[in-house]
mmCIF file of the N, C-alpha and C atoms, coordinates in Angstrom:
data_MODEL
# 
_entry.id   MODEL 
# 
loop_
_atom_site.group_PDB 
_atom_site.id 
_atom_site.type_symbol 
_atom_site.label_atom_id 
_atom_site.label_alt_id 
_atom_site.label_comp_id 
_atom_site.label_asym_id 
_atom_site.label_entity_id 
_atom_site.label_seq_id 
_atom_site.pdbx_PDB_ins_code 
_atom_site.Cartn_x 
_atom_site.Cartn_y 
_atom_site.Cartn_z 
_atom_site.occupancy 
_atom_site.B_iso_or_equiv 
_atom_site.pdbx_formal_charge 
_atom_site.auth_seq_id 
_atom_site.auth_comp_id 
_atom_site.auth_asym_id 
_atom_site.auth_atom_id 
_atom_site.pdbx_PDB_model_num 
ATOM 1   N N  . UNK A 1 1  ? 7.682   -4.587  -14.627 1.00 0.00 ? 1  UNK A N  1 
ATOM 2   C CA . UNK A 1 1  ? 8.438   -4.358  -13.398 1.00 0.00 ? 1  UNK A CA 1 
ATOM 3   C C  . UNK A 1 1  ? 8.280   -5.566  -12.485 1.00 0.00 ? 1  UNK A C  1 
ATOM 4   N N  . UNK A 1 2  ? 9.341   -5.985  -11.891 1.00 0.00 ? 2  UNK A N  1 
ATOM 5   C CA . UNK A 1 2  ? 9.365   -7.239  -10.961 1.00 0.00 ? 2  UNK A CA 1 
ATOM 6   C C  . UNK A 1 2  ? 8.652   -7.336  -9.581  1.00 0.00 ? 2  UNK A C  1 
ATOM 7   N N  . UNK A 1 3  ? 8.675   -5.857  -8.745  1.00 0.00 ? 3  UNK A N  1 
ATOM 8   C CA . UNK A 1 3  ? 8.324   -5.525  -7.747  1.00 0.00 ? 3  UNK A CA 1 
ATOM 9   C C  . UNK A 1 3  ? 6.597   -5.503  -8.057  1.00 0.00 ? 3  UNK A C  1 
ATOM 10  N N  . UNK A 1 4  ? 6.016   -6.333  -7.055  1.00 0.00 ? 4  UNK A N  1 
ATOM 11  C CA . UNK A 1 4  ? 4.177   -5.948  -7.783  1.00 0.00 ? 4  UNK A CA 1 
ATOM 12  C C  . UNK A 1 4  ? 3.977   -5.401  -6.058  1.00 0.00 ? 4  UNK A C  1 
ATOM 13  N N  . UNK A 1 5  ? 3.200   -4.981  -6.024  1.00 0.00 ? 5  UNK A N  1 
ATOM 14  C CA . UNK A 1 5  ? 2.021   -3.930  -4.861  1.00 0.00 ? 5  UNK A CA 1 
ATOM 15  C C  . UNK A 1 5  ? 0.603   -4.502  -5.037  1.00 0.00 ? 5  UNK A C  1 
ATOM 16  N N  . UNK A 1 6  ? 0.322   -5.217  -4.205  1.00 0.00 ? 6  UNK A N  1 
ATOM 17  C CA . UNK A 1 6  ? -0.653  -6.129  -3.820  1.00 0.00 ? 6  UNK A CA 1 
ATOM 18  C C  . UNK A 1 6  ? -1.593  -4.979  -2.491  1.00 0.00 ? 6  UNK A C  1 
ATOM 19  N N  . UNK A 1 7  ? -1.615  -3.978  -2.389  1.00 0.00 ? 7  UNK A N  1 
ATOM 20  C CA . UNK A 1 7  ? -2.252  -3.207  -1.423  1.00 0.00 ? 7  UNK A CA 1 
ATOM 21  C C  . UNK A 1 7  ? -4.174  -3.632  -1.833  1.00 0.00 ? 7  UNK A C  1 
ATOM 22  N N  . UNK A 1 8  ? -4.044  -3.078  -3.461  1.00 0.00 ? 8  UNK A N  1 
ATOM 23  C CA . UNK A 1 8  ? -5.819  -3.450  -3.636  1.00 0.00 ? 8  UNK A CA 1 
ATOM 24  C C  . UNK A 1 8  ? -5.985  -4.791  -2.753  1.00 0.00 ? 8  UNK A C  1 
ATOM 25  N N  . UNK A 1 9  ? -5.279  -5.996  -2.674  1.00 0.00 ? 9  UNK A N  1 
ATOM 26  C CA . UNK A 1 9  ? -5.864  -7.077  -2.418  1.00 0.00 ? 9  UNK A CA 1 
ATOM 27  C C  . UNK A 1 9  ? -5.823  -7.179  -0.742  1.00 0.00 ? 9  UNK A C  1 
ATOM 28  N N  . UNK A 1 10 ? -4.644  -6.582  -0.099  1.00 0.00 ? 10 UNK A N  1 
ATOM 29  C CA . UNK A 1 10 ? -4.903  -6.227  1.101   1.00 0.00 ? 10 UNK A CA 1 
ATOM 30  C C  . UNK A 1 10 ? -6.136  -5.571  1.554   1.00 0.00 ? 10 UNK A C  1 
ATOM 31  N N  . UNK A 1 11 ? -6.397  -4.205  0.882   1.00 0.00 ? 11 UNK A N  1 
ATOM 32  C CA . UNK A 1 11 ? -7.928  -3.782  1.016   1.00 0.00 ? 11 UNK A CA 1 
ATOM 33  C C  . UNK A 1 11 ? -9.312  -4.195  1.451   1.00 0.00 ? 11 UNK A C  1 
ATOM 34  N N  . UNK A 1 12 ? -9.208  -5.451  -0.190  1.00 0.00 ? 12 UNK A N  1 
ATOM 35  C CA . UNK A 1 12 ? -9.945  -6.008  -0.194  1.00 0.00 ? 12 UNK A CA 1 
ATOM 36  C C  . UNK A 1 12 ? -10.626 -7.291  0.754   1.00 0.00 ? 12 UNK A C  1 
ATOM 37  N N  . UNK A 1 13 ? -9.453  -7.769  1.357   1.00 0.00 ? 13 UNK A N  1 
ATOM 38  C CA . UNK A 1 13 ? -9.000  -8.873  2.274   1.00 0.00 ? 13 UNK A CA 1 
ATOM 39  C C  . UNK A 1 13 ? -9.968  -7.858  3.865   1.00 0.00 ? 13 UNK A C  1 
ATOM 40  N N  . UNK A 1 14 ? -9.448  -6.739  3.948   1.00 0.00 ? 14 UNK A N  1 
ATOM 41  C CA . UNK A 1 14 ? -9.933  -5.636  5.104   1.00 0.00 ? 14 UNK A CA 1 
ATOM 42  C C  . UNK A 1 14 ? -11.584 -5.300  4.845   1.00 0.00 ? 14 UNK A C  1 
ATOM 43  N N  . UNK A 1 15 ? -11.889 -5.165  3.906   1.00 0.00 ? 15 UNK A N  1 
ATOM 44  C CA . UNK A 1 15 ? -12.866 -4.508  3.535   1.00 0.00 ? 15 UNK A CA 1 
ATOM 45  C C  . UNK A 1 15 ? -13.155 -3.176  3.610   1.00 0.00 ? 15 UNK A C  1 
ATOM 46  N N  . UNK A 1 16 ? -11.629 -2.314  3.262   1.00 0.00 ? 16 UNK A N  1 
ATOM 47  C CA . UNK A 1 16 ? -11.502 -1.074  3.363   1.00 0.00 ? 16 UNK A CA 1 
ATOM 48  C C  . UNK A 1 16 ? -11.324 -0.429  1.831   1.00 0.00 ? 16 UNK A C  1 
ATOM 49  N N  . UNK A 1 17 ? -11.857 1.004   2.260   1.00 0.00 ? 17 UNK A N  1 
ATOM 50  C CA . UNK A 1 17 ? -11.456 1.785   0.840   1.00 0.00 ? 17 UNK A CA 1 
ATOM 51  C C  . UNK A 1 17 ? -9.963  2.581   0.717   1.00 0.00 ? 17 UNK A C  1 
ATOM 52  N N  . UNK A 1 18 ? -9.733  2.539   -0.508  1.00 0.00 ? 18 UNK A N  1 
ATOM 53  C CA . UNK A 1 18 ? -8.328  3.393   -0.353  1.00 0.00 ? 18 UNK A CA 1 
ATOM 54  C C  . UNK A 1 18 ? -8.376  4.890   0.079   1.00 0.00 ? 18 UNK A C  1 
ATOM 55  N N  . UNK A 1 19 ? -9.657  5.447   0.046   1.00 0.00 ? 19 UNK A N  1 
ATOM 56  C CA . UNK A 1 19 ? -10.074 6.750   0.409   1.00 0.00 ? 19 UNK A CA 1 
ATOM 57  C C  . UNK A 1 19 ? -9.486  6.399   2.307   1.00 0.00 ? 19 UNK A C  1 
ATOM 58  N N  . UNK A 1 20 ? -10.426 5.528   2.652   1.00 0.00 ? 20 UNK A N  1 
ATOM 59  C CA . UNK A 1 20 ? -10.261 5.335   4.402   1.00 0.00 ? 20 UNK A CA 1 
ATOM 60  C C  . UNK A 1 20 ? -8.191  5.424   4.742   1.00 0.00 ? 20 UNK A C  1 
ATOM 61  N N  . UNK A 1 21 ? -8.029  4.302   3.799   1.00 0.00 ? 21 UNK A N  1 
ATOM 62  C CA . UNK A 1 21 ? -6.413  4.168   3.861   1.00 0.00 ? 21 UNK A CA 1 
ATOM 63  C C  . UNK A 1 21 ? -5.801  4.897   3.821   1.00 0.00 ? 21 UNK A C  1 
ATOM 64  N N  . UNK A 1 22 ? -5.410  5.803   3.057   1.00 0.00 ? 22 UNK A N  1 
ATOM 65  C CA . UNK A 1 22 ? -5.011  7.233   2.703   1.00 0.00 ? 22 UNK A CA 1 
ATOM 66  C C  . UNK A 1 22 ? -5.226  8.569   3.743   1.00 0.00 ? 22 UNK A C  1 
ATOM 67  N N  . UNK A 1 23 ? -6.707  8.447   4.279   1.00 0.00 ? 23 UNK A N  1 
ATOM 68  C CA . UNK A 1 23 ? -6.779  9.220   5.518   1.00 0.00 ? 23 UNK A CA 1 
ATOM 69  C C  . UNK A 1 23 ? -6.064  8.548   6.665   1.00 0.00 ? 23 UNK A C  1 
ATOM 70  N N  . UNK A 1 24 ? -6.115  7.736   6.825   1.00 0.00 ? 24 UNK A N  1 
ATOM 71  C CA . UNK A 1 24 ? -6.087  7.090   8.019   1.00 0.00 ? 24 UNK A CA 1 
ATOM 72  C C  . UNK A 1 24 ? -4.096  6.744   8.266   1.00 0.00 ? 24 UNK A C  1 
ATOM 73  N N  . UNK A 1 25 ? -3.323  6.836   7.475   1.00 0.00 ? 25 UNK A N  1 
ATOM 74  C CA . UNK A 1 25 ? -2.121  7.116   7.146   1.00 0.00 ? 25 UNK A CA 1 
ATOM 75  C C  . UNK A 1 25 ? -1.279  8.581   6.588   1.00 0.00 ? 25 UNK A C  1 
ATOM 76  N N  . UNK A 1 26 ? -2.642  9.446   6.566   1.00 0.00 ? 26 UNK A N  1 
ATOM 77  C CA . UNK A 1 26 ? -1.839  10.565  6.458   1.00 0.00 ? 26 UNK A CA 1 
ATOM 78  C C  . UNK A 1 26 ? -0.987  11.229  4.954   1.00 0.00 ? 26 UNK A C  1 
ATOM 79  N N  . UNK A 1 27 ? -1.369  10.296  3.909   1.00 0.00 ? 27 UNK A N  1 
ATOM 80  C CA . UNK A 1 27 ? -1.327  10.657  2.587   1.00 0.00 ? 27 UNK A CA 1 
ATOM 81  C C  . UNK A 1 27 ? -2.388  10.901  2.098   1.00 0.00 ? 27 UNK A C  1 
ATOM 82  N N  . UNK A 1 28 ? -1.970  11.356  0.600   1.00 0.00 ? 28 UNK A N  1 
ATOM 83  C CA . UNK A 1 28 ? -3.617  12.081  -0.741  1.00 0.00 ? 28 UNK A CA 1 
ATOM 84  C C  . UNK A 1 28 ? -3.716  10.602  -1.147  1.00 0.00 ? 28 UNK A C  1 
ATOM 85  N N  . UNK A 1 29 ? -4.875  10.710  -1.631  1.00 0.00 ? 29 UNK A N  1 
ATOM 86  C CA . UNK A 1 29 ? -5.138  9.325   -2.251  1.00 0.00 ? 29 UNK A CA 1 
ATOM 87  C C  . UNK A 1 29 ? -4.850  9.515   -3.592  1.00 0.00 ? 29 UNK A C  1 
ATOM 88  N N  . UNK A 1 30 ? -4.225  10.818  -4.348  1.00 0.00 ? 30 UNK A N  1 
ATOM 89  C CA . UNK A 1 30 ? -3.479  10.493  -5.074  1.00 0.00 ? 30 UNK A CA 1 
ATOM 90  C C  . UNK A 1 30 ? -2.011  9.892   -5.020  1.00 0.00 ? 30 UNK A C  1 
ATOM 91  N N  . UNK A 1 31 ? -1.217  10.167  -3.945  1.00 0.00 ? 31 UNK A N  1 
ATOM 92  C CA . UNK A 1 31 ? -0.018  9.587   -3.587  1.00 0.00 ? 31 UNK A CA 1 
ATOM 93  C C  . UNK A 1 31 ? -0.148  7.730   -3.408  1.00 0.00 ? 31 UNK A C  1 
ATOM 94  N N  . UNK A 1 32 ? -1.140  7.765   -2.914  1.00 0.00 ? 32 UNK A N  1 
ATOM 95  C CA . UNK A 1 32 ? -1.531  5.959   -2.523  1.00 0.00 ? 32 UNK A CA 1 
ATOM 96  C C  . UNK A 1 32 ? -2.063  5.447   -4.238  1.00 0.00 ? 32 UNK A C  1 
ATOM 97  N N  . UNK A 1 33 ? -2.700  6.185   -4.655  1.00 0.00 ? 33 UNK A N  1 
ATOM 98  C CA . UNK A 1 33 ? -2.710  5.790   -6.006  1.00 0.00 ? 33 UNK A CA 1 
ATOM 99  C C  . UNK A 1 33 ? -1.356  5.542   -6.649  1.00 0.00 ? 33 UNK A C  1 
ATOM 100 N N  . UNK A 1 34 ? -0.425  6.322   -6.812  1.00 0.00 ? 34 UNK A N  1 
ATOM 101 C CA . UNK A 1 34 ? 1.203   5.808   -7.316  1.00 0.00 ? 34 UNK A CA 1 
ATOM 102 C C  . UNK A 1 34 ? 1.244   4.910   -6.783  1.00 0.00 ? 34 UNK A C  1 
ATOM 103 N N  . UNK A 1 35 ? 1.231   4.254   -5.485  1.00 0.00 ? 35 UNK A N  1 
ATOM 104 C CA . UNK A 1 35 ? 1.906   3.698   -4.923  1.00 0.00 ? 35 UNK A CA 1 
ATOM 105 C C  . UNK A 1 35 ? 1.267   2.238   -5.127  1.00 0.00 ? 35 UNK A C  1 
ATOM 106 N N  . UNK A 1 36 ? -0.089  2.173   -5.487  1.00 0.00 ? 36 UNK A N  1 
ATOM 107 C CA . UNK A 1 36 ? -0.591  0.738   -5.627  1.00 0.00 ? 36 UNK A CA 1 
ATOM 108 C C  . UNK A 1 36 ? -0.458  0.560   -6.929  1.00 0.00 ? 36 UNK A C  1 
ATOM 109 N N  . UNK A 1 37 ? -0.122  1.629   -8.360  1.00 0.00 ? 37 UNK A N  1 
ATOM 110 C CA . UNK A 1 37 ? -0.374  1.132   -9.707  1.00 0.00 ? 37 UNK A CA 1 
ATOM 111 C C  . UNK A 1 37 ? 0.918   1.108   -9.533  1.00 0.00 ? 37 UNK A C  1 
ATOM 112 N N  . UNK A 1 38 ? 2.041   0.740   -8.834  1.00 0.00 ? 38 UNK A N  1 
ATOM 113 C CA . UNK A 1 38 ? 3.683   0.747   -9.022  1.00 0.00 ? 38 UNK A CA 1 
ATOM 114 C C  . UNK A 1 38 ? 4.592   1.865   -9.839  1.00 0.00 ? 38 UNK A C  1 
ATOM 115 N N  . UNK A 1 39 ? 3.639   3.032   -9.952  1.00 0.00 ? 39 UNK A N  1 
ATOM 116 C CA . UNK A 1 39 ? 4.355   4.165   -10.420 1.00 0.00 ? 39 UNK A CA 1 
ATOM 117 C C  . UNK A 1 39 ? 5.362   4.697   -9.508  1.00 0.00 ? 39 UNK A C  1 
ATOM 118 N N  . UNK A 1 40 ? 5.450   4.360   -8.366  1.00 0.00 ? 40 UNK A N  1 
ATOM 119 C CA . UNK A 1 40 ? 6.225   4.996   -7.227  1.00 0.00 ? 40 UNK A CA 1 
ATOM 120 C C  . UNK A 1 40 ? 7.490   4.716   -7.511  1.00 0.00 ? 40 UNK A C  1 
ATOM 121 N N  . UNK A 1 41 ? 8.503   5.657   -7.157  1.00 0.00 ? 41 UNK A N  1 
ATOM 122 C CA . UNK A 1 41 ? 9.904   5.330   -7.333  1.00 0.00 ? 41 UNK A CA 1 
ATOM 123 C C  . UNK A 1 41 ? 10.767  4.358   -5.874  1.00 0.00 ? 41 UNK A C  1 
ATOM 124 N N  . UNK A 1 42 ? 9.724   4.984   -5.047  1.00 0.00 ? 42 UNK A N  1 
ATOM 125 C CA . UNK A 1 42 ? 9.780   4.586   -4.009  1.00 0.00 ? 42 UNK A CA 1 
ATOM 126 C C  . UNK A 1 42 ? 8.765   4.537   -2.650  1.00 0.00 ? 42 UNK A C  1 
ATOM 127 N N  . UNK A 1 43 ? 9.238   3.937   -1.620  1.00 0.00 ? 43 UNK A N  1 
ATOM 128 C CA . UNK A 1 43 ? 8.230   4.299   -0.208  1.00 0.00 ? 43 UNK A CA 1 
ATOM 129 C C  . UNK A 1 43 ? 9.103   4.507   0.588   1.00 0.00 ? 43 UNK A C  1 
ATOM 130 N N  . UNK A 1 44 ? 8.258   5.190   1.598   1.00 0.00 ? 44 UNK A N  1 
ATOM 131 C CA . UNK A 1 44 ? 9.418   5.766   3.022   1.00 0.00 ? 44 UNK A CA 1 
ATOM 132 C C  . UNK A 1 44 ? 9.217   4.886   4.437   1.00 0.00 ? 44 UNK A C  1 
ATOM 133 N N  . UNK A 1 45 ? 9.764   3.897   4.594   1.00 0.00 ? 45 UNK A N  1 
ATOM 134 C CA . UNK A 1 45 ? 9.671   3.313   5.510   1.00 0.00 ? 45 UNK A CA 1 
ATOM 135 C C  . UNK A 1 45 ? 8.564   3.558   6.783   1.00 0.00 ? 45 UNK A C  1 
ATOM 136 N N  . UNK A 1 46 ? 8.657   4.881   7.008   1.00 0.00 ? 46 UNK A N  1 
ATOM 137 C CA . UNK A 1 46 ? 7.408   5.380   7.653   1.00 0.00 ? 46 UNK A CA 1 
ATOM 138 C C  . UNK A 1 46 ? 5.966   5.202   7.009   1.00 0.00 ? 46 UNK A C  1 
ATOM 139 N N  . UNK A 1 47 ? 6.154   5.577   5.900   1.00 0.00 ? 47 UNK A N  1 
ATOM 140 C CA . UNK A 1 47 ? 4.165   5.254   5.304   1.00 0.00 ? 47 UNK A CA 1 
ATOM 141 C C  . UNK A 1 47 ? 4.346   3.589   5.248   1.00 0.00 ? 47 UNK A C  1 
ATOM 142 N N  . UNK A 1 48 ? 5.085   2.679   5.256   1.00 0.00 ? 48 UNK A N  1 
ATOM 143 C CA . UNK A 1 48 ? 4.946   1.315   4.675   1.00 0.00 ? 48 UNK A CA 1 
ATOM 144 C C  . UNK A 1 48 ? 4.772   1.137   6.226   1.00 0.00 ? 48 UNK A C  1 
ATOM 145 N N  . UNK A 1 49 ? 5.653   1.519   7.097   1.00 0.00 ? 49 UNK A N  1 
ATOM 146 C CA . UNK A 1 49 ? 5.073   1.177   8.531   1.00 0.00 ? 49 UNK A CA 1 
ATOM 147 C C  . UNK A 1 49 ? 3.237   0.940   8.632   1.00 0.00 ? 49 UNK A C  1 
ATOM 148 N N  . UNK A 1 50 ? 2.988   2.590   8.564   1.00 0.00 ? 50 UNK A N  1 
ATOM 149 C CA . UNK A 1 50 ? 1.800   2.933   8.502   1.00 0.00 ? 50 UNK A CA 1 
ATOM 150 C C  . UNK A 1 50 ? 0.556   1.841   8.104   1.00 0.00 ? 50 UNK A C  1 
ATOM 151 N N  . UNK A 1 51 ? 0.810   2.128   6.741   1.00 0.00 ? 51 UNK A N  1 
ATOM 152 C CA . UNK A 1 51 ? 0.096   1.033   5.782   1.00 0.00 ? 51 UNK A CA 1 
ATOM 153 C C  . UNK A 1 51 ? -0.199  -0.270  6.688   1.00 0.00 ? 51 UNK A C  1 
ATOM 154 N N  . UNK A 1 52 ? 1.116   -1.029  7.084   1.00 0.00 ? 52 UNK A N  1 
ATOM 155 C CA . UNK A 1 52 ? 0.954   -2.448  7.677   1.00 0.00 ? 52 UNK A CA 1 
ATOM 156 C C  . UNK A 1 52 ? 0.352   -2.795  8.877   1.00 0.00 ? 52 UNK A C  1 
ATOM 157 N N  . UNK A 1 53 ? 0.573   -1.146  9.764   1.00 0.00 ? 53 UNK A N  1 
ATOM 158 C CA . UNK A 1 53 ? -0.743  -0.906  10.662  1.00 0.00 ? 53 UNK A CA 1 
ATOM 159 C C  . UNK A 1 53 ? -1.524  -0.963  10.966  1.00 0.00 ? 53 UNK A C  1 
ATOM 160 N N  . UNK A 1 54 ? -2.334  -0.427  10.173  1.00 0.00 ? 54 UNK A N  1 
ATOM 161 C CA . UNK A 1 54 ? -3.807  -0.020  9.803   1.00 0.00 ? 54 UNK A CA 1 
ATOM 162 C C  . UNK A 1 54 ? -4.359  -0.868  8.820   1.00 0.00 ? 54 UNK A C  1 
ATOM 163 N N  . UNK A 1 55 ? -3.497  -1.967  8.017   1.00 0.00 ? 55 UNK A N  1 
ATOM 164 C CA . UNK A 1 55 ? -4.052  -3.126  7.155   1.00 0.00 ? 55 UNK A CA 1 
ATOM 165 C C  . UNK A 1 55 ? -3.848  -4.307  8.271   1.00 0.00 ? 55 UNK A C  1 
ATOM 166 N N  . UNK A 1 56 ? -2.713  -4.280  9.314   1.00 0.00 ? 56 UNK A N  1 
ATOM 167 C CA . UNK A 1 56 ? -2.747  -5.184  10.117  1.00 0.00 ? 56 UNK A CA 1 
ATOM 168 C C  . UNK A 1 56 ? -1.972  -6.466  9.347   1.00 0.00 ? 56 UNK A C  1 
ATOM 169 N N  . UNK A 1 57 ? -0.934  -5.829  8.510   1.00 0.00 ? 57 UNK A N  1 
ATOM 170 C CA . UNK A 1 57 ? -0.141  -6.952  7.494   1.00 0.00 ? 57 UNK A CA 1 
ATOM 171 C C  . UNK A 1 57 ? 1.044   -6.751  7.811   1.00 0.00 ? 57 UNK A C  1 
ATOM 172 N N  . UNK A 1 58 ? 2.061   -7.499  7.454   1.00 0.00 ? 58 UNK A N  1 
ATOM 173 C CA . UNK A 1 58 ? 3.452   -7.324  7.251   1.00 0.00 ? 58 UNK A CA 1 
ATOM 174 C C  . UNK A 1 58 ? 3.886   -6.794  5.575   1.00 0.00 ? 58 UNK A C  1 
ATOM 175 N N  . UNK A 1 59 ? 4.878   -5.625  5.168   1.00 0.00 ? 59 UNK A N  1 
ATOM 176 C CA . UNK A 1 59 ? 5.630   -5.498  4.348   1.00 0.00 ? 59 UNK A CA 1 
ATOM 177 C C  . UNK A 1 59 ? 5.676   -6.569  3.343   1.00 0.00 ? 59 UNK A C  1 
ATOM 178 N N  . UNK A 1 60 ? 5.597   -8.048  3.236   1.00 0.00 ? 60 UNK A N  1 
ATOM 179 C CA . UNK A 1 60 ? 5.706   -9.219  2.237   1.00 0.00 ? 60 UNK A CA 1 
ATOM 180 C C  . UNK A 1 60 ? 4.394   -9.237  2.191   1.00 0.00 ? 60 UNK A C  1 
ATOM 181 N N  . UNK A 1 61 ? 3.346   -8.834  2.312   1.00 0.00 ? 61 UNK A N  1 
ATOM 182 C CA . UNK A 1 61 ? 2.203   -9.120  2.103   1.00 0.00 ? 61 UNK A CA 1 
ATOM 183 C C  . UNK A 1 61 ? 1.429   -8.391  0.902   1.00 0.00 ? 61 UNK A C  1 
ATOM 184 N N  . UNK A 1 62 ? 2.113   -7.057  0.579   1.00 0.00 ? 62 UNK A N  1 
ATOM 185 C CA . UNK A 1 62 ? 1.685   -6.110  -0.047  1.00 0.00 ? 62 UNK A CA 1 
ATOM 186 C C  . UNK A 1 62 ? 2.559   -5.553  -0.933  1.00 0.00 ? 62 UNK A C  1 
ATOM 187 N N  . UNK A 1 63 ? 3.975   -6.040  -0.588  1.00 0.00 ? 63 UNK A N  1 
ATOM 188 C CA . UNK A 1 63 ? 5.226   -6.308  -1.644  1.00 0.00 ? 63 UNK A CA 1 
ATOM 189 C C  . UNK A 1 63 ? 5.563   -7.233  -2.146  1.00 0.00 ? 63 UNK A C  1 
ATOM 190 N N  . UNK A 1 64 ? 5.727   -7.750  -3.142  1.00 0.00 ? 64 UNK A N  1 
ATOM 191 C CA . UNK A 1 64 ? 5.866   -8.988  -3.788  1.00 0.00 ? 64 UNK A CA 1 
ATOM 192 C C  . UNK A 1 64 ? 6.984   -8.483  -4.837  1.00 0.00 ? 64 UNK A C  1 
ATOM 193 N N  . UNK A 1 65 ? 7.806   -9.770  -5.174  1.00 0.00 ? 65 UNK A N  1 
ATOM 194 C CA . UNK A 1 65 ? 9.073   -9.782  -6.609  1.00 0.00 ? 65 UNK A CA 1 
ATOM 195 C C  . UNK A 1 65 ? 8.605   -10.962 -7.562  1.00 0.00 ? 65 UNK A C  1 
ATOM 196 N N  . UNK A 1 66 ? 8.550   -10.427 -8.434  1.00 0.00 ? 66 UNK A N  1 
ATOM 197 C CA . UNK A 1 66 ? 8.236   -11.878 -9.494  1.00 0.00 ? 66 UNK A CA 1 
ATOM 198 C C  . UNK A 1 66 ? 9.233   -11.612 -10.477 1.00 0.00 ? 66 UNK A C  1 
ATOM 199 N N  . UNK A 1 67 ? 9.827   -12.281 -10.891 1.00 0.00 ? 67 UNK A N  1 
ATOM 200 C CA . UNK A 1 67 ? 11.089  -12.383 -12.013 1.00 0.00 ? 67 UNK A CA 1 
ATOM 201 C C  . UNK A 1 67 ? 9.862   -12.245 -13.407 1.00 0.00 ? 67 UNK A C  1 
# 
């Protein structure tokens, strides 16, 4: 898949857990799990808000396209 999800490395960059992330945005950390192994079909503009929030990133930071 072209679209990659760079969130672990955001995390990691934070020094946060995806457990904290997941609370702290209001999803299961099974849902944030889809969403960082790129199983997701999609995101809702509202949790990607969220996310960039509370990681303190922009949307291109944690979304990436690679051909």
């Amino acid at each position: 898949m072209p679209i990659i999800i760079n969130i672990d490395v955001m995390l990691a960059k934070r020094k946060m857990k995806s457990k904290d992330l997941a609370n702290e945005i209001g999803i299961t950390q099974a849902n944030l799990s889809i969403l960082k192994t790129g199983r997701a079909k999609g995101v809702r503009f509202e949790t990607l808000e969220a996310i960039c929030k509370v990681l303190e990133c922009k949307p291109g930071d944690i979304i990436d396209y690679v051909e």
